[in-house]
KOLFI-613826 format. One record per residue (C-alpha): residue number from 1; x, y, z. Coordinates in steps of 0.2 Angstrom, whole numbers, always signed. Last residue first. Layout:
! KOLFI-613826
R,n,u,v,w
R,NUM,X,Y,Z
...
! end
This chain:
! KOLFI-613826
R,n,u,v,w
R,562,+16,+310,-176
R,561,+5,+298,-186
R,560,-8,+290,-174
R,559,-3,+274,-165
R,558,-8,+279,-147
R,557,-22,+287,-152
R,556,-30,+271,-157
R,555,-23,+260,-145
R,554,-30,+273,-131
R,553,-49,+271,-141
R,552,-47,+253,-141
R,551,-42,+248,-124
R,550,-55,+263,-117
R,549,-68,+253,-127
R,548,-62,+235,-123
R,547,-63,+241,-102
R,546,-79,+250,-106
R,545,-87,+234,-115
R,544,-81,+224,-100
R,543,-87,+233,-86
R,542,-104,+236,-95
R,541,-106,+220,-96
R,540,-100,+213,-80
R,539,-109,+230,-71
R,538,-129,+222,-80
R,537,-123,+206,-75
R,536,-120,+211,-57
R,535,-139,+218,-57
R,534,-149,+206,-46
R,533,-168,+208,-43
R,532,-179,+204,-29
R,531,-199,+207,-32
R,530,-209,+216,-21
R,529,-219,+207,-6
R,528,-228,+189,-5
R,527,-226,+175,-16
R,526,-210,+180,-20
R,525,-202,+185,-35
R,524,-184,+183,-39
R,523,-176,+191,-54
R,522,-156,+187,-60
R,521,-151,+174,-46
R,520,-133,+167,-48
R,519,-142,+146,-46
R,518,-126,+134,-40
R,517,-123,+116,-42
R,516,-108,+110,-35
R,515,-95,+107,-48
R,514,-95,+123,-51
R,513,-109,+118,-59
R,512,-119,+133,-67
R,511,-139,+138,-66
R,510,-140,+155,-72
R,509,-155,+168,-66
R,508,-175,+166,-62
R,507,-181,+162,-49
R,506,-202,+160,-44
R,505,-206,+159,-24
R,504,-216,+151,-13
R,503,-209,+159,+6
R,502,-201,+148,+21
R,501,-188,+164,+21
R,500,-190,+178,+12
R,499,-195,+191,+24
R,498,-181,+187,+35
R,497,-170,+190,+17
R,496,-174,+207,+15
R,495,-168,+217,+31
R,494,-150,+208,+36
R,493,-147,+197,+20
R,492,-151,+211,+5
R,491,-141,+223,+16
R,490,-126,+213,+17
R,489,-127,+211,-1
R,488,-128,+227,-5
R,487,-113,+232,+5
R,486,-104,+238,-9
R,485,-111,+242,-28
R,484,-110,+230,-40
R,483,-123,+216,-32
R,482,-122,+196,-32
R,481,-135,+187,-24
R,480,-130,+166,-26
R,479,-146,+154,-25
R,478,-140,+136,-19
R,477,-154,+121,-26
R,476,-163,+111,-20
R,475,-171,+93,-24
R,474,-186,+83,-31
R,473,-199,+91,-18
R,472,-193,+107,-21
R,471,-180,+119,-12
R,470,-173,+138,-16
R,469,-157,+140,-2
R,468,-154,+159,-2
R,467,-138,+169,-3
R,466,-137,+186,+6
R,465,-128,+183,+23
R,464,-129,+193,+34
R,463,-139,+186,+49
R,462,-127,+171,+48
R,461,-139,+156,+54
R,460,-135,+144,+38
R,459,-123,+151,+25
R,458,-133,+151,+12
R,457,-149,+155,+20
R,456,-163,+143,+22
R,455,-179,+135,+16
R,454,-182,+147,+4
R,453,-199,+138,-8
R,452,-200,+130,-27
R,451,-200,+137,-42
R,450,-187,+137,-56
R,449,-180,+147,-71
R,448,-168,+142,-80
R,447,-154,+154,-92
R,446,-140,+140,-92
R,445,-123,+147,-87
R,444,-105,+143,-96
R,443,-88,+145,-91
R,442,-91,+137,-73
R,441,-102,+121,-81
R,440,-118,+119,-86
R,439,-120,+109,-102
R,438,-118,+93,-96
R,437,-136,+91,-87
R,436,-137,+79,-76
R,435,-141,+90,-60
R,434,-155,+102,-68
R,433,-166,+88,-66
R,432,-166,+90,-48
R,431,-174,+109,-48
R,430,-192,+97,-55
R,429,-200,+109,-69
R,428,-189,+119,-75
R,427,-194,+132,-86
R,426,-179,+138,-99
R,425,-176,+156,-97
R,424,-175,+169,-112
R,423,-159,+172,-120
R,422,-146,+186,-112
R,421,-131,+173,-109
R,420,-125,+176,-90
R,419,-108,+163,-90
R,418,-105,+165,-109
R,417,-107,+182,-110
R,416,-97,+188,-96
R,415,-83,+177,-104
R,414,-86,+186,-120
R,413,-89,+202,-115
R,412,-71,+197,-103
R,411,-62,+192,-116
R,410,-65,+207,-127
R,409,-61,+217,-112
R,408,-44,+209,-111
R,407,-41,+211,-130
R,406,-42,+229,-128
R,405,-34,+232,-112
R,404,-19,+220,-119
R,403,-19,+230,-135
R,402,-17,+247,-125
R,401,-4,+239,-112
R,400,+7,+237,-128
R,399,+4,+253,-136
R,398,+10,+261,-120
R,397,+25,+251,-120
R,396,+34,+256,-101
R,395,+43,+238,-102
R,394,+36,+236,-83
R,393,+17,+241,-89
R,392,+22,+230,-102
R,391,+25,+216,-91
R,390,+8,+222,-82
R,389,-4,+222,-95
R,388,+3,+206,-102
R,387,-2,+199,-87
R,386,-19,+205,-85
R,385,-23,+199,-105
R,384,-17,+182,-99
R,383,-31,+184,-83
R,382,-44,+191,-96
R,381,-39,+174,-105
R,380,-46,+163,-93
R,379,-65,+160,-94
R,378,-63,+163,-112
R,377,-50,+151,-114
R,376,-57,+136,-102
R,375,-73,+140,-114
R,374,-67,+140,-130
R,373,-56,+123,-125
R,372,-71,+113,-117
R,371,-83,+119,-131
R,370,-80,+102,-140
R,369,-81,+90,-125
R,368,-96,+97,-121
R,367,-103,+96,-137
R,366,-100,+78,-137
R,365,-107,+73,-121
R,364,-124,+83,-125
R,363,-121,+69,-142
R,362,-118,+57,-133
R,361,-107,+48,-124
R,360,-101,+44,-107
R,359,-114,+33,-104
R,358,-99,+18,-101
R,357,-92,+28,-87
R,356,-107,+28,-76
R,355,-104,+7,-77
R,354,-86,+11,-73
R,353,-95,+20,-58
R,352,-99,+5,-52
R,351,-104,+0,-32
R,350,-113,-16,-29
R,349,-95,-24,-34
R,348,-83,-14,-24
R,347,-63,-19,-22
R,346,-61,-31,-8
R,345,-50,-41,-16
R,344,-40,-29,-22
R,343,-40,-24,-41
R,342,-38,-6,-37
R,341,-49,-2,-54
R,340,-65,-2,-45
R,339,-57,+7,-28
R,338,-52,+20,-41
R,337,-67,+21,-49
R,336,-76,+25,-30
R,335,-64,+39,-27
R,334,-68,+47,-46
R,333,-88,+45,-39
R,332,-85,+55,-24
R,331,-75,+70,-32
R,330,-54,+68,-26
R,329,-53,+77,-12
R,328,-42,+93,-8
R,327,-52,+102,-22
R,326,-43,+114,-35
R,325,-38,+102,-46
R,324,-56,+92,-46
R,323,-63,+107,-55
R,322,-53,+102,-72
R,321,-59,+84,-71
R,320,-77,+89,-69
R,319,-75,+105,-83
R,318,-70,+88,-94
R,317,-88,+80,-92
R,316,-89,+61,-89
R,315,-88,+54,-72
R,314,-97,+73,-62
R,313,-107,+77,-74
R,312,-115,+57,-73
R,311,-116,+60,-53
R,310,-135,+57,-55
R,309,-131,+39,-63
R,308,-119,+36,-48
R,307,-132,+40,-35
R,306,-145,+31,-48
R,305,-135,+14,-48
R,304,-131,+16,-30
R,303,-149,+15,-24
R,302,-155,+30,-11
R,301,-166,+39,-21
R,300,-168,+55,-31
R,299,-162,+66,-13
R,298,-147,+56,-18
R,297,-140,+68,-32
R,296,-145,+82,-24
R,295,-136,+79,-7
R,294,-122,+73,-16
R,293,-119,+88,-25
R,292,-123,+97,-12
R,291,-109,+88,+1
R,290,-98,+93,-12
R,289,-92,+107,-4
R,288,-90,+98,+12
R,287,-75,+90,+4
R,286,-73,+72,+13
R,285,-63,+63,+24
R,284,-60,+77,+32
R,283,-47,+88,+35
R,282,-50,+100,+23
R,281,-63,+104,+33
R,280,-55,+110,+48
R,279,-65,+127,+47
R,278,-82,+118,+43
R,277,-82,+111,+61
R,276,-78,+127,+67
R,275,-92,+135,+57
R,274,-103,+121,+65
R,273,-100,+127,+84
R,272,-101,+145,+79
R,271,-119,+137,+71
R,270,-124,+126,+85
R,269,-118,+141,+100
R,268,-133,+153,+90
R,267,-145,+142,+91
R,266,-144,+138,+108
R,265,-145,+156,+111
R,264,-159,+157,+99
R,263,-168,+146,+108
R,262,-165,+151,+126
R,261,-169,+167,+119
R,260,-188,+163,+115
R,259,-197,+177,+103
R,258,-194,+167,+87
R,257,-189,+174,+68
R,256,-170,+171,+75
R,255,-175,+152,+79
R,254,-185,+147,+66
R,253,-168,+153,+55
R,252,-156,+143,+65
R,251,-170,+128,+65
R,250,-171,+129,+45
R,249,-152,+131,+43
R,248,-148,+116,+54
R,247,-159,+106,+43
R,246,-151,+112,+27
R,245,-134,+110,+33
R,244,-137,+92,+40
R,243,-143,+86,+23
R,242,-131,+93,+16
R,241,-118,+88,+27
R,240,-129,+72,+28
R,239,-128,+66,+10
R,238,-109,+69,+7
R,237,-107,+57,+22
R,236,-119,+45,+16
R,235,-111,+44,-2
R,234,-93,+43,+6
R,233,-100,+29,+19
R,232,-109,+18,+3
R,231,-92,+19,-6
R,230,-83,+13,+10
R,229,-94,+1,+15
R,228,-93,-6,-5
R,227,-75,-6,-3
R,226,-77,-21,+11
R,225,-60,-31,+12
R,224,-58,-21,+29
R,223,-38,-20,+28
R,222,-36,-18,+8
R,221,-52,-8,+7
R,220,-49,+5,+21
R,219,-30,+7,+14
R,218,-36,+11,-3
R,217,-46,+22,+1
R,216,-30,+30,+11
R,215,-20,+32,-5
R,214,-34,+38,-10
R,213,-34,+53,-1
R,212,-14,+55,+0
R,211,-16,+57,-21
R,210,-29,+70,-15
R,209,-18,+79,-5
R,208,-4,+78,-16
R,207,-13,+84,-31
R,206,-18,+99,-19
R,205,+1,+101,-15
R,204,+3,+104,-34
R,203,-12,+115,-36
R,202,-5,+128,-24
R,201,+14,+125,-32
R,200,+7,+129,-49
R,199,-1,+145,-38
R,198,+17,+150,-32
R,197,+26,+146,-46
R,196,+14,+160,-57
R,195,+19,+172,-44
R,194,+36,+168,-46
R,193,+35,+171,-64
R,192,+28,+188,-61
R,191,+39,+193,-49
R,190,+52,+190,-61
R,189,+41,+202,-74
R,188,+40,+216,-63
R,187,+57,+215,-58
R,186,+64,+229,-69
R,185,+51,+240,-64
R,184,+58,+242,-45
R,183,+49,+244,-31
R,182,+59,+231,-23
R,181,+43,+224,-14
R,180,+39,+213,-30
R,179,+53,+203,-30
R,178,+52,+199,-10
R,177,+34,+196,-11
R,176,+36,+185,-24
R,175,+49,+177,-16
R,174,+40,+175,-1
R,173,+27,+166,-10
R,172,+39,+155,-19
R,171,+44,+150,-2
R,170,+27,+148,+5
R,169,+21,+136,-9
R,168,+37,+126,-7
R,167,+34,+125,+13
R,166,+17,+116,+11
R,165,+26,+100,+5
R,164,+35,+96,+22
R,163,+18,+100,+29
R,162,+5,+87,+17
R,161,+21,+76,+22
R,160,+20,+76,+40
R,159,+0,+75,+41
R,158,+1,+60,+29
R,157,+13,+48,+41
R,156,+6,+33,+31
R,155,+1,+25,+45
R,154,-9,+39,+52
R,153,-18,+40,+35
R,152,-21,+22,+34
R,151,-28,+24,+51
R,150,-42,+39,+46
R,149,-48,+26,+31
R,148,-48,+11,+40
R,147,-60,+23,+55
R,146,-70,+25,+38
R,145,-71,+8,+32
R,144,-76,+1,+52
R,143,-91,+16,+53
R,142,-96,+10,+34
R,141,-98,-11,+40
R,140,-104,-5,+56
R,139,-119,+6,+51
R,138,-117,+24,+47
R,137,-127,+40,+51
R,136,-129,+41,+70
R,135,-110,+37,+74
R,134,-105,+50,+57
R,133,-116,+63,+63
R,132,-108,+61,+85
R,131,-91,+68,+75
R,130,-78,+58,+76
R,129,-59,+66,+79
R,128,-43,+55,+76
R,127,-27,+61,+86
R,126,-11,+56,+82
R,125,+3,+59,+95
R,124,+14,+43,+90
R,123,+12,+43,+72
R,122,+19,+59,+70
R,121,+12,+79,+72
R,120,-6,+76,+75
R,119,-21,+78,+64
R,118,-36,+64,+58
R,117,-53,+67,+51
R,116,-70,+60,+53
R,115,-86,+70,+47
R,114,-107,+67,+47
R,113,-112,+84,+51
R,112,-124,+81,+69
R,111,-110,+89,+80
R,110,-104,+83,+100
R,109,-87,+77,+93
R,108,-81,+62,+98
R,107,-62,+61,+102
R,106,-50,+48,+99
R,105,-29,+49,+104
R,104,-20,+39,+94
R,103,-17,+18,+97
R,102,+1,+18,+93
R,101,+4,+13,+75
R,100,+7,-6,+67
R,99,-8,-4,+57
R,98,-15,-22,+64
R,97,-13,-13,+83
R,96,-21,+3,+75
R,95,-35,-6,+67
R,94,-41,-16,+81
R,93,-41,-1,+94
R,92,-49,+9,+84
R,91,-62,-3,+80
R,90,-66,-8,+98
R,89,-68,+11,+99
R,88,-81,+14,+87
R,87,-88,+0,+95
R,86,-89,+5,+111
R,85,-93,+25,+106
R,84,-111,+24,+111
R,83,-104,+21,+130
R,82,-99,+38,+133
R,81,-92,+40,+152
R,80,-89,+24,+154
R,79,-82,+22,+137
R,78,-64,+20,+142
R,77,-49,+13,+129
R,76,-41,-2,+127
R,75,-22,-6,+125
R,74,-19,-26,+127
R,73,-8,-25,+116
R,72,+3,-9,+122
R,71,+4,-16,+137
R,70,-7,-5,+151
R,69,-13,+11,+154
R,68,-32,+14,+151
R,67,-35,+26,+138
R,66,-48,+41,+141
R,65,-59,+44,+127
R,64,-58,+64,+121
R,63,-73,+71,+120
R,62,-70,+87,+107
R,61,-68,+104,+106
R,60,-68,+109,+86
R,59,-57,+125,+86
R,58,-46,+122,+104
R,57,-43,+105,+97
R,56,-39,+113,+80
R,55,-27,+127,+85
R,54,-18,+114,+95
R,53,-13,+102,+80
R,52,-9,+116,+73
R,51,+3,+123,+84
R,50,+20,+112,+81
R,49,+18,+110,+61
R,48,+10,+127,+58
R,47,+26,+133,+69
R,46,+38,+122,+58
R,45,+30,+128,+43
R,44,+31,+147,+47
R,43,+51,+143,+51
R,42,+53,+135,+38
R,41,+44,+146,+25
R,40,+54,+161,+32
R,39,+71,+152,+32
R,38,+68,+149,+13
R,37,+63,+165,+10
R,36,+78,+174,+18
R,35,+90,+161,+10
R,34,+91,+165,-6
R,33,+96,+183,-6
R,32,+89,+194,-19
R,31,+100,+197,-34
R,30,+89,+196,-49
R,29,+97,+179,-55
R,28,+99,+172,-37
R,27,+81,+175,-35
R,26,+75,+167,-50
R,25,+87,+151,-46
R,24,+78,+150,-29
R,23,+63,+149,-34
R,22,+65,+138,-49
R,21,+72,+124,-36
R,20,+59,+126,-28
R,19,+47,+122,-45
R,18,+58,+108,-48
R,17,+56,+99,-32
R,16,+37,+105,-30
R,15,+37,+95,-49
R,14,+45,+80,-42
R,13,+35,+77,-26
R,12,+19,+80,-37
R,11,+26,+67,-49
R,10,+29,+54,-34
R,9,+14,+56,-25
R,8,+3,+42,-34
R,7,+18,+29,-37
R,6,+21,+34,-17
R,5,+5,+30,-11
R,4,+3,+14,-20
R,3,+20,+9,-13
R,2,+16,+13,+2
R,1,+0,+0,+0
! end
């Protein structure tokens, strides 16, 4: 299994190598010295190192079993004091002395989001943290895959090496900052490069992560020879944080609208209690921001074969794959292909996302496979255009920034364009039937519009905020308020939003996957009071036809005679 874990890690250990070592030969070139940065990132890695584990006791307090002294096998620990952690704790105990490792510290944390996740500085001070959601939620057979899973990351020494590989992103940071801090034009471009080094870096240590992630699938399903618990567990998990979300954000909100302060004091400690939960995410076994997709997918029924089926966007589109760079975890349905194509013993039978692999064709498949390219470059070129702006802001070549200006805002009308198309919207009939569809993407925006009632706030139980949660009997959907001008938004979700909530309402505005499934709001209209409307398409096109106007008019002058 190490070696499984190391074939996965081994080209994101390469390229952090060479992008390092990139750092440190720009700096040498421009003069700056080498070994401030590097000294820097060490020093704040060591410290992250040595007080994270800490920071995130005091973030998420747990209860943390007491263990009876004794030989090391015969270890056990104490569930007088919570006796609905016995079996949780037999199998801890079972799983650490197979893996080899010290049995590690467990808590059980007193929140109803199904979660697991493992910290510590070394094997011998691990702690692995179980939250009272993932007891209530799974049966034996998923409870025993996922206390695998956290193991396997203890035995493969993962919290050390996810923070011997954060110190290359730092370093390249510091570079940057040391380049760009000179003040000087000539480093402009340098700066830039480091810049760029810095974010490859970002996505490199993500790879890691996730490699680390399924390295630790693996684990679960060579030790338990059960991968159809674990594929069941990563569905039910994903389920009940959105479930769990959506049910806290109702009794949060019933709360606030009540007269009783016992209740919204209690209220009030569930969500700070939740957003620390949500702060050590990336910790997890899995992504809380795919708990939606999950959610939606099996609020159409519990069977694996239409899980996966729902998840179809997910196996075959290539925005999926792109996406899945910038998550820590690899997407449900790509975990459970990997188990598929493991070949261990205990690989998944009931589970198949190869079979989800086989509909990926079509011609909805094959036009997204076509615009893939056109839409990764118009979703990105304004950032090229940026670039090129500032190198020849540094070269001083007016006629240069011009072109980039101009080009830029042509980028961005058709970016803008793309993600908030102007046609008429398409009725929607059930909001989960929007989930398969291969044409929504982050580049491109379907004009939909759909009824159905606010059953909560985007961010459940924060007085400000502005996004709604617009719910059916088929599904929900998350409803984004965007604004031009500043504080609208906050304002929206303090006086307008109460009056929303638990309310029939019609949306229209652009359904995209992100990969979550998301709904930028364009009109709303309630079933009572005015109607909600949402202007930041109006500012993205004017924004960008002024920006490609100014471009043009200064490239213009610029390359007159004389």
């Amino acid at each position: 299994m190490t070696g499984y874990v190391l074939r996965r890690s081994l080209l994101s250990l390469m390229a952090l190598t060479t992008l390092l070592a990139g750092a440190g030969a720009l700096l040498l070139v421009w003069g700056a010295p080498l070994w401030l940065p590097v000294v820097l990132a060490v020093v704040v890695v060591g410290a992250q190192w040595a007080l994270s584990p800490y920071l995130i006791s005091w973030l998420i307090p747990a209860f943390e079993l007491p263990r009876k002294t004794g030989r090391y096998d015969t270890f056990e620990y104490d569930v007088r004091d919570y006796p609905r952690a016995r079996l949780l704790a037999e199998m801890v105990e079972r799983r650490c002395l197979e893996a080899g490792v010290e049995p590690v510290r467990l808590g059980i944390v007193d929140d109803g989001t199904p979660n697991a996740f493992t910290f510590g500085h070394t094997r011998g001070n691990a702690r692995i943290y179980v939250t009272r959601g993932l007891l209530d939620r799974l049966d034996e057979r998923e409870l025993d895959a996922v206390v695998s899973h956290e193991v396997g990351h203890v035995r493969q020494n993962d919290v050390v090496v996810m923070a011997i590989a954060a110190t290359v992103p730092i370093v390249l940071y510091y570079a940057y900052l040391a380049l760009r801090d000179s003040r000087q034009q000539a480093t402009v471009v340098p700066a830039l490069v480091s810049f760029v080094g810095y974010l490859l870096s970002q996505l490199v240590v993500l790879a890691l992560s996730r490699a680390r992630e399924l390295g630790a699938d693996h684990y679960s399903c060579r030790v338990t020879g059960d991968g159809d618990a674990l594929c069941s567990a990563l569905v039910s998990i994903g389920y009940g944080m959105g479930k769990v979300d959506a049910a806290r954000a109702s009794r949060i909100t019933a709360a606030r609208a009540g007269k009783d302060k016992d209740l919204q004091r209690a209220a009030a400690k569930e969500e700070r209690r939740a957003s620390r939960l949500r702060a050590a995410g990336v910790l997890g076994i899995a992504d809380v921001g795919q708990g939606a997709t999950v959610l939606a997918a099996t609020e159409r029924g519990l069977e694996p074969t239409e899980v996966i089926g729902a998840l179809r966007w997910d196996t075959c589109t290539p925005w999926a794959r792109f996406s899945q760079l910038f998550s820590t975890h690899p997407l449900v349905v790509r975990r459970i292909a990997a188990l598929e194509d493991s070949g261990l013993p205990g690989s998944p039978q009931r589970w198949s996302a190869r079979e989800v692999a086989t509909t990926c064709s079509g011609p909805d498949l094959d036009r997204a496979r076509r615009r893939f390219v056109p839409e990764a470059v118009a979703r990105y070129a304004p950032f090229v255009a940026l670039a090129v702006f500032l190198v020849a802001w540094s070269w001083d070549d007016g006629v240069l920034m011009a072109q980039a200006a101009t080009l830029g805002g042509l980028a961005l009308v058709v970016r803008t364009a793309l993600q908030r198309p102007l046609r008429s919207p398409e009725p929607t009939e059930r909001i989960a039937s929007l989930l398969p569809r291969l044409d929504a993407n982050p580049a491109s925006g379907i004009p939909v519009e759909v009824r159905g009632q606010v059953t909560g706030r985007g961010m459940p139980g924060y007085v400000l905020s502005p996004d709604l949660v617009v719910q059916d009997d088929s599904g929900f959907v998350p409803v984004l308020y965007q604004q031009p001008w500043p504080f609208a938004r906050s304002i929206f979700g303090l006086l307008r939003v109460p009056d929303l909530l638990e309310q029939e309402v019609v949306v229209r505005g652009w359904y995209r996957r992100t990969p979550a499934p998301v709904l930028e709001l364009r009109e709303l209209v309630p079933a009572r009071g005015g109607r909600v409307r949402g202007f930041a398409w109006v500012a993205a096109y004017a924004l960008s036809l002024g920006i490609t106007l100014a471009g043009g008019v200064a490239w213009w002058l610029l390359t007159l005679p004389g």
